[in-house]
One Martini backbone bead per residue (centre of mass of N, CA, C, O) as a GRO file, in nm:
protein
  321
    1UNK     BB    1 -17.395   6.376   5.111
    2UNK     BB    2 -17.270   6.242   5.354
    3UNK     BB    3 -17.165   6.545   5.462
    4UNK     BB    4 -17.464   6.657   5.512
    5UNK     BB    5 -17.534   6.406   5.710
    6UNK     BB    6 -17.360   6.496   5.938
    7UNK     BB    7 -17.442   6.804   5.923
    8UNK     BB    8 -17.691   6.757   6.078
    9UNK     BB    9 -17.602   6.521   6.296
   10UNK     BB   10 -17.495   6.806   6.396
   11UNK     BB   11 -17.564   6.988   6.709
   12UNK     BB   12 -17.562   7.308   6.864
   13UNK     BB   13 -17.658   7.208   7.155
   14UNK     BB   14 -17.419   7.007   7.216
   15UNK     BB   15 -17.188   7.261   7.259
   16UNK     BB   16 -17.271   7.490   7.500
   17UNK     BB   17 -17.222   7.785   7.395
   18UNK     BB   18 -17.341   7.954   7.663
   19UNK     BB   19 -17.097   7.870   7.849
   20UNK     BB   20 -16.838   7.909   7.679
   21UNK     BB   21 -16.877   8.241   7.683
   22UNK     BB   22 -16.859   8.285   7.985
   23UNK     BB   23 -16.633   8.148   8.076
   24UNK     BB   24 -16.449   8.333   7.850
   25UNK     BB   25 -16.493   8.574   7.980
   26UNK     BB   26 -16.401   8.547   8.247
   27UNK     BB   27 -16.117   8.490   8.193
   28UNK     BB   28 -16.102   8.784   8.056
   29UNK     BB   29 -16.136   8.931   8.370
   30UNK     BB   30 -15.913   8.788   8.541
   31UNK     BB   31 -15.678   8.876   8.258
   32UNK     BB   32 -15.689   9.180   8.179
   33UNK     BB   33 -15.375   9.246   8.222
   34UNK     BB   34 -15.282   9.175   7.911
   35UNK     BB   35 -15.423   9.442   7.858
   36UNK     BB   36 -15.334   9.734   7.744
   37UNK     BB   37 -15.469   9.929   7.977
   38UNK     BB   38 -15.747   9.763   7.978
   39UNK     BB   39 -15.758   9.723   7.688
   40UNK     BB   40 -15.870   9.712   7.394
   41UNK     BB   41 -15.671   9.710   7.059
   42UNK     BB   42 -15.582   9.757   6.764
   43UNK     BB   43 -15.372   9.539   6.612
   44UNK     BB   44 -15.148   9.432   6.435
   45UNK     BB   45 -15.091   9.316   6.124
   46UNK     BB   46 -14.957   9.085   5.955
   47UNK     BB   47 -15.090   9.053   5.666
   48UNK     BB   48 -15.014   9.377   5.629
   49UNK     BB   49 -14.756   9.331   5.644
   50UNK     BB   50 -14.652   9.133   5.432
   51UNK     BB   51 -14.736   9.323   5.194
   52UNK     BB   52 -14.553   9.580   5.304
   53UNK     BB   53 -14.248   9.423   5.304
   54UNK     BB   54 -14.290   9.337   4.985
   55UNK     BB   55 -14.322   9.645   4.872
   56UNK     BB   56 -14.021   9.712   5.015
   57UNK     BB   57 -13.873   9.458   4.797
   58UNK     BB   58 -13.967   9.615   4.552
   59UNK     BB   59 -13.821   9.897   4.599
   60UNK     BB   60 -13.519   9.764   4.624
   61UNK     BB   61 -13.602   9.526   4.425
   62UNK     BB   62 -13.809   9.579   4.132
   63UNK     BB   63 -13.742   9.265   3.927
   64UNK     BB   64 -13.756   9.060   4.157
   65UNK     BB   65 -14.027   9.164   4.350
   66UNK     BB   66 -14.218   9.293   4.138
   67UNK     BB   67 -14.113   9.349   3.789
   68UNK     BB   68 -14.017   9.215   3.540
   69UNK     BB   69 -14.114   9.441   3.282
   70UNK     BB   70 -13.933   9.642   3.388
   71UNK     BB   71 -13.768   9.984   3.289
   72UNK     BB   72 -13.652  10.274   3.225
   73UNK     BB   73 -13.934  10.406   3.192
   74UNK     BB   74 -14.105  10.247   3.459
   75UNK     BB   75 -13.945  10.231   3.762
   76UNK     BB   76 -13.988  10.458   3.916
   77UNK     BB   77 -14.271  10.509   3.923
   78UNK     BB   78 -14.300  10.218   4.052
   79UNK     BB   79 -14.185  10.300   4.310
   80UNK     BB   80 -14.338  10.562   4.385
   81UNK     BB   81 -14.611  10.362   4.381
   82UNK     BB   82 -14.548  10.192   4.588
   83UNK     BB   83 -14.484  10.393   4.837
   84UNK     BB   84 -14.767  10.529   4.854
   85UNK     BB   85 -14.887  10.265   4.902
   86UNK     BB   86 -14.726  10.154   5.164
   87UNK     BB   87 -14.650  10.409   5.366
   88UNK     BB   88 -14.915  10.416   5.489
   89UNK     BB   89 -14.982  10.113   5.587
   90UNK     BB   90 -14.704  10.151   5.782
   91UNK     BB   91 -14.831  10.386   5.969
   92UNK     BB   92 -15.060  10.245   6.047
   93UNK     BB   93 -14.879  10.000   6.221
   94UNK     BB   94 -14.724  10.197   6.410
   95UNK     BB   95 -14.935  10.312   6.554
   96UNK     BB   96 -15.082  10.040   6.650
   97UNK     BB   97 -14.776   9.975   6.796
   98UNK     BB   98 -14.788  10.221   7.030
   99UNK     BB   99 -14.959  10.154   7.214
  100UNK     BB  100 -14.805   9.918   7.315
  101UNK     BB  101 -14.539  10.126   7.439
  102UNK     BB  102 -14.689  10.371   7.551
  103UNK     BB  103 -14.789  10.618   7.719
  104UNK     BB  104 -15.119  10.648   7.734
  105UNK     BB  105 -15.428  10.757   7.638
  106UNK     BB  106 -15.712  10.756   7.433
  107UNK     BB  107 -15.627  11.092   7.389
  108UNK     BB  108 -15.352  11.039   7.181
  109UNK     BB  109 -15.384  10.958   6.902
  110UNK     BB  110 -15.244  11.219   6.728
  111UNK     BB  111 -14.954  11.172   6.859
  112UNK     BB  112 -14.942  10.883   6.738
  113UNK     BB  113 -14.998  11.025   6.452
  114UNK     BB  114 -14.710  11.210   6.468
  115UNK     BB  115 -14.522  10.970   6.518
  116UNK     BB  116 -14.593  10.746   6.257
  117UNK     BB  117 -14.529  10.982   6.088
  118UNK     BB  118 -14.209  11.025   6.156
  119UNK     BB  119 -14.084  10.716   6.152
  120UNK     BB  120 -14.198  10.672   5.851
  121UNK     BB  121 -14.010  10.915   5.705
  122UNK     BB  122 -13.738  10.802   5.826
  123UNK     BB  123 -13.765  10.507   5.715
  124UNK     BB  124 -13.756  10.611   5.376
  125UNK     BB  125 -13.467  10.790   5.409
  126UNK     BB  126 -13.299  10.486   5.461
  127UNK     BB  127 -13.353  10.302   5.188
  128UNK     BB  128 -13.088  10.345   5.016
  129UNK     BB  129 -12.918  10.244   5.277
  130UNK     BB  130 -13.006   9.969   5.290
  131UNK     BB  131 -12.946   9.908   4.993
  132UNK     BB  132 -12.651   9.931   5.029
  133UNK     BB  133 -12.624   9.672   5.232
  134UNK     BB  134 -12.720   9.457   5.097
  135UNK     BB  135 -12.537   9.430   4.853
  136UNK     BB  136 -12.300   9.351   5.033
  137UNK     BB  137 -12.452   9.081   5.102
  138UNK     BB  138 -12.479   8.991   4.837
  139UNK     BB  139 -12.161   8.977   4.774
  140UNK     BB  140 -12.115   8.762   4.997
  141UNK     BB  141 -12.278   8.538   4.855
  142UNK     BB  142 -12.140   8.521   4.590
  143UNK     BB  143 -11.892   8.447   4.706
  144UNK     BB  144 -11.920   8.224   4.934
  145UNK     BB  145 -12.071   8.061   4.700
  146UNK     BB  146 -12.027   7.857   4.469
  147UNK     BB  147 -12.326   7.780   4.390
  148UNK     BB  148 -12.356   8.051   4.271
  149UNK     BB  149 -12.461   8.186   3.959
  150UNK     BB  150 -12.617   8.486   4.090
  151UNK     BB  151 -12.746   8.721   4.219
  152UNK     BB  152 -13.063   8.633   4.138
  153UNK     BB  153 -13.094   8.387   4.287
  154UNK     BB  154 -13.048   8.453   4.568
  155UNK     BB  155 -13.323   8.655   4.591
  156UNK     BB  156 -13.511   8.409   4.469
  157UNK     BB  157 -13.340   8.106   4.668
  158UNK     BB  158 -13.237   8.266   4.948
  159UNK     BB  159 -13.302   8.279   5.257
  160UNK     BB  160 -13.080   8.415   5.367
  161UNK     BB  161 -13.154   8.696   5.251
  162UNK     BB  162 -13.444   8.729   5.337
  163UNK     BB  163 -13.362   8.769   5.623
  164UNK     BB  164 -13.164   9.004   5.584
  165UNK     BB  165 -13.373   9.208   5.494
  166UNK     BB  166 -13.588   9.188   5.715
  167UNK     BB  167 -13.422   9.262   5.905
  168UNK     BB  168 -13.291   9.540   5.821
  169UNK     BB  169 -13.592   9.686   5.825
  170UNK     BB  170 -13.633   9.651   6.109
  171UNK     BB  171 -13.395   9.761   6.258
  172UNK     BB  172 -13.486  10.048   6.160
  173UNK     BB  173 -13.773  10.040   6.345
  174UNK     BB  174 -13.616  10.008   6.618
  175UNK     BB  175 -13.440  10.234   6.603
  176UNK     BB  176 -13.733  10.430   6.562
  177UNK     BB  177 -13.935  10.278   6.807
  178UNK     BB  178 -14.068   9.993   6.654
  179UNK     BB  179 -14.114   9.703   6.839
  180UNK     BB  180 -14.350   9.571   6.738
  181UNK     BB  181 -14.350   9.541   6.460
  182UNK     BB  182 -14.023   9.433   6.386
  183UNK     BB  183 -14.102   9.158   6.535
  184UNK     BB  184 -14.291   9.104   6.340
  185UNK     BB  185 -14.140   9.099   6.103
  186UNK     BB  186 -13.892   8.878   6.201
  187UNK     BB  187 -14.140   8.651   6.231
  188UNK     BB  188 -14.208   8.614   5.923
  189UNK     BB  189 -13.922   8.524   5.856
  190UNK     BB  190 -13.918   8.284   6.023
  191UNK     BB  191 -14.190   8.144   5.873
  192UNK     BB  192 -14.037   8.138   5.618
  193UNK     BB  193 -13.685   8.049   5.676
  194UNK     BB  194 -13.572   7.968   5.961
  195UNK     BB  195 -13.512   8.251   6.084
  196UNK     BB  196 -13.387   8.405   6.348
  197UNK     BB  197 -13.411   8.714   6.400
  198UNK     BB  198 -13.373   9.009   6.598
  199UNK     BB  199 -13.395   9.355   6.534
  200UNK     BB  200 -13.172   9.447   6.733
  201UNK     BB  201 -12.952   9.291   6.581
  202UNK     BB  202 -12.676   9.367   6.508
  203UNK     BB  203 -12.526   9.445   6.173
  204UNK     BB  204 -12.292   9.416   5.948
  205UNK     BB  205 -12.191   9.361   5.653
  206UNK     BB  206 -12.128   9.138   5.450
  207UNK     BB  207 -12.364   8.926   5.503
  208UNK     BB  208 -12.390   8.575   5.544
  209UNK     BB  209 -12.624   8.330   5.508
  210UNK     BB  210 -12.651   7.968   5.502
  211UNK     BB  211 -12.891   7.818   5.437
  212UNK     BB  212 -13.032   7.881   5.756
  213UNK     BB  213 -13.172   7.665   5.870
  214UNK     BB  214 -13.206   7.755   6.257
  215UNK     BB  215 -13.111   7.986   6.288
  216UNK     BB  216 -13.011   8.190   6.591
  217UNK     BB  217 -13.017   8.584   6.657
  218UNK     BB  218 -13.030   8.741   6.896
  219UNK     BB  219 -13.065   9.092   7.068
  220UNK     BB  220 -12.754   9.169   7.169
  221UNK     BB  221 -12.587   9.102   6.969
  222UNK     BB  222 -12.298   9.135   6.745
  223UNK     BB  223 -12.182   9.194   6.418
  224UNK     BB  224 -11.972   9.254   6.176
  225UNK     BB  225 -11.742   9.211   5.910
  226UNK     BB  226 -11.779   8.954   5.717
  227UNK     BB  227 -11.994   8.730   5.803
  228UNK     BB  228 -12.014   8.354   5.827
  229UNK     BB  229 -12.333   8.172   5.841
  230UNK     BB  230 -12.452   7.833   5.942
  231UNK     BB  231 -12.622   7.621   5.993
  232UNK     BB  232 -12.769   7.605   6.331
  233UNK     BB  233 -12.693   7.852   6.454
  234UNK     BB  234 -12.609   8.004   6.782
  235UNK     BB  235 -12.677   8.344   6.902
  236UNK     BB  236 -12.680   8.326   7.282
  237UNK     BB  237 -12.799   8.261   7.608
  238UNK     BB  238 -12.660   8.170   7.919
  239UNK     BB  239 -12.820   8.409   8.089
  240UNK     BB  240 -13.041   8.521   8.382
  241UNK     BB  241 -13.171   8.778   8.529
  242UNK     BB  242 -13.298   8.902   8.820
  243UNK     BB  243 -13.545   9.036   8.936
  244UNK     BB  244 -13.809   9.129   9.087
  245UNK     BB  245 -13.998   8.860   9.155
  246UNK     BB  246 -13.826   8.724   8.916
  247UNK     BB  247 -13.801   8.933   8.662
  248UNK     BB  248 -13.659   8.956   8.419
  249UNK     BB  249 -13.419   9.108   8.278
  250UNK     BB  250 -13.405   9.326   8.022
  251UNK     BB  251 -13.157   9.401   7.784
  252UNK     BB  252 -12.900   9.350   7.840
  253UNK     BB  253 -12.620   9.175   7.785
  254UNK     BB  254 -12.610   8.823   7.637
  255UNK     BB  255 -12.475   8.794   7.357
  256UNK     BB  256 -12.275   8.791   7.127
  257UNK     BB  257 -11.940   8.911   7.007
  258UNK     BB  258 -11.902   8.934   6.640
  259UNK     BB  259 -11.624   8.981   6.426
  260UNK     BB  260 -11.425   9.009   6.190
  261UNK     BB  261 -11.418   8.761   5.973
  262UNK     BB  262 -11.604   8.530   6.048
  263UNK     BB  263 -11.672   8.154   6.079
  264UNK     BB  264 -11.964   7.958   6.133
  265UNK     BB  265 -12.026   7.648   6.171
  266UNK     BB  266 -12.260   7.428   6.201
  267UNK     BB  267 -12.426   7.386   6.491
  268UNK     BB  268 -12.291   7.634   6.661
  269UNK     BB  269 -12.261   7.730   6.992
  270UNK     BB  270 -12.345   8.029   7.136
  271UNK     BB  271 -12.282   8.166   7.463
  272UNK     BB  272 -12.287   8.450   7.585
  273UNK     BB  273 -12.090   8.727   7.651
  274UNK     BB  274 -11.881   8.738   7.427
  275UNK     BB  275 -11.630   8.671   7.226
  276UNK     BB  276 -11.507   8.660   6.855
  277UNK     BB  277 -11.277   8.699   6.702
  278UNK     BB  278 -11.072   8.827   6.455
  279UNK     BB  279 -11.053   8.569   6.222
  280UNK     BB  280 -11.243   8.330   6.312
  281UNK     BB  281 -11.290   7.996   6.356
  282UNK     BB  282 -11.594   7.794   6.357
  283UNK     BB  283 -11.698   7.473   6.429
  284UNK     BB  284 -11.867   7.240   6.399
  285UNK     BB  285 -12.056   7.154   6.678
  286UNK     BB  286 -12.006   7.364   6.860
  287UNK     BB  287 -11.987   7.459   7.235
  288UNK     BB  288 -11.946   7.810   7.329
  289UNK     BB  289 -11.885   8.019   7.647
  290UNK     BB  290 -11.604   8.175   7.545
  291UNK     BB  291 -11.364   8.329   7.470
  292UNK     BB  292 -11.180   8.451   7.187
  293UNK     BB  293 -10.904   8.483   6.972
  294UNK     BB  294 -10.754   8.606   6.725
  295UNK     BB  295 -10.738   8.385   6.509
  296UNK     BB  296 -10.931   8.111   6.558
  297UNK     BB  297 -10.956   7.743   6.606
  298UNK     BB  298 -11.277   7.589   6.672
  299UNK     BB  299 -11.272   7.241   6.771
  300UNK     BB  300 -11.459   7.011   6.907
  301UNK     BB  301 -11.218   6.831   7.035
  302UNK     BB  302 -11.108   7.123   7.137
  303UNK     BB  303 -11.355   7.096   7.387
  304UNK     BB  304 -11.293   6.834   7.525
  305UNK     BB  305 -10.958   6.902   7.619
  306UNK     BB  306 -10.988   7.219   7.647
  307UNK     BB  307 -11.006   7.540   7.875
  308UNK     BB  308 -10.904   7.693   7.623
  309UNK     BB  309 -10.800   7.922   7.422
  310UNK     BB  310 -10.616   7.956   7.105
  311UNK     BB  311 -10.452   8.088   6.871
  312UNK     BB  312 -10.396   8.069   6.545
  313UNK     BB  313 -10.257   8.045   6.222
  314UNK     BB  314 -10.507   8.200   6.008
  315UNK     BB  315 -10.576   8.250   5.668
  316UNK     BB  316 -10.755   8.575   5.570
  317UNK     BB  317 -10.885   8.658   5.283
  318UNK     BB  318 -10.910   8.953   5.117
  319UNK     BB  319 -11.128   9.224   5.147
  320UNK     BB  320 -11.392   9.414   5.096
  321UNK     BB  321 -11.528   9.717   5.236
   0.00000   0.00000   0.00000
């Protein structure tokens, strides 16, 4: 009762809506040019790509993330006809996607649905080739954590793993140029795991994100295999070059490039194109500007003190290709 008199109580002619409607069509016509080509366009829905996503998660693995109660007899089908639901408007985001990527004008259309349709059907012949990947991300979560009980644990569990499925996924759309989609779709992740990864970002196999909330790696990253990072590591830039006007240049390469066999312990910043050498312990909470050579062990106290680094010999122990 008390809700319904307060709300009689707020009249509608007091809120100014016909003034505040027009000063904000000013205001975007002012700034038109936010707009692609000054042109209104349906953009990518957030919501359906996590639909698509998840349809994409049950396709990879399909009773962890589809349906518990699939058997021999009809996980196949199961999968084809997930893949038959989802890939139709995964082609429909990327469609709407390259609106804002491509020089086209309205009449291209036609184009742009026969371009979203080559990208998603080289996409869906990926997917075995991705999950392939994941496996041995798979196997590097539970090698590397004494506390996982099961590979179904990591995949029900582990923020580290979901945002690495996120990454491969999107990372395959980035590379056969659906840039906008994929940013969306790693954004998703960041939003879900607190992980942050860039679709550009190269990584290698056997990759292995631990506990996982604050990680950030950028762009032009570069991770080799058998990789371990934990929590809040950043694998940022440096510095940023400027052209024309003060603006950004965009692609450079400028975060660092972590070869195989490293593990970077909590906290740990690294910034700009550095090298990271293989089999390098990088310690927790280090702030790291510079290349180390292979076989480094680089601890804090020992950036506070030294301004170079030295290799250690440090035993790594063997793994599997």
């Amino acid at each position: 009762m008390d809700e319904t008199i307060r709300r009689q109580d707020i009249s509608p002619t007091s809120w100014s809506l016909d003034q505040i409607v027009t000063e904000l069509r000013a205001s975007r016509e002012l700034t038109r040019h936010i707009r692609h080509q000054g042109r209104i366009h349906k953009l990518p829905s957030r919501k359906a790509l996590l639909g698509i996503v998840e349809g994409l998660c049950a396709v990879l693995f399909p009773t962890h993330y589809g349906r518990a109660d699939l058997n021999e007899a009809n996980i196949d089908y199961f999968v084809g006809h997930t893949l038959d639901q989802t890939l139709p408007l995964l082609q429909d985001q990327v469609r709407r996607g390259l609106v804002f990527t491509a020089n086209t004008d309205s009449h291209d259309d036609r184009s742009l649905a026969e371009r979203a349709g080559h990208i998603t059907s080289t996409f869906a012949g990926q997917l075995p080739t991705i999950r392939a990947l994941l496996v041995t991300d798979l196997q590097a979560a539970y090698r590397g954590d004494p506390a996982a009980t099961s590979p179904s644990e990591i995949l029900l569990c582990y923020p580290g793993m979901t945002a690495v499925i996120y990454h491969r996924l999107a990372h395959a759309l980035h590379r056969l140029e659906a840039p906008l989609v994929s940013r969306l779709i790693s954004d998703i992740a960041h939003a879900s795991t607190g992980i942050d990864i860039h679709p550009a970002a190269e990584i290698g196999s056997h990759f292995f994100i631990d506990h996982g909330t604050g990680v950030v790696i950028g762009e032009t990253t570069i991770i080799g295999k058998r990789v371990r990072l934990y929590q809040a590591v950043t694998l940022g830039a440096k510095r940023f070059t400027e052209g024309e006007q003060g603006i950004l240049i965009k692609g450079e390469p400028r975060h660092p490039i972590v070869e195989d066999d490293v593990v970077i312990y909590a906290g740990a910043t690294i910034l700009g194109r550095v090298t990271i050498g293989q089999g390098s312990i990088i310690g927790g909470n280090v702030w790291l500007t510079q290349s180390v050579p292979a076989r480094s062990h680089v601890v804090q106290a020992q950036m506070r003190t030294s301004a170079t680094i030295h290799p250690n010999s440090i035993k790594v122990p063997p793994t599997d290709e």
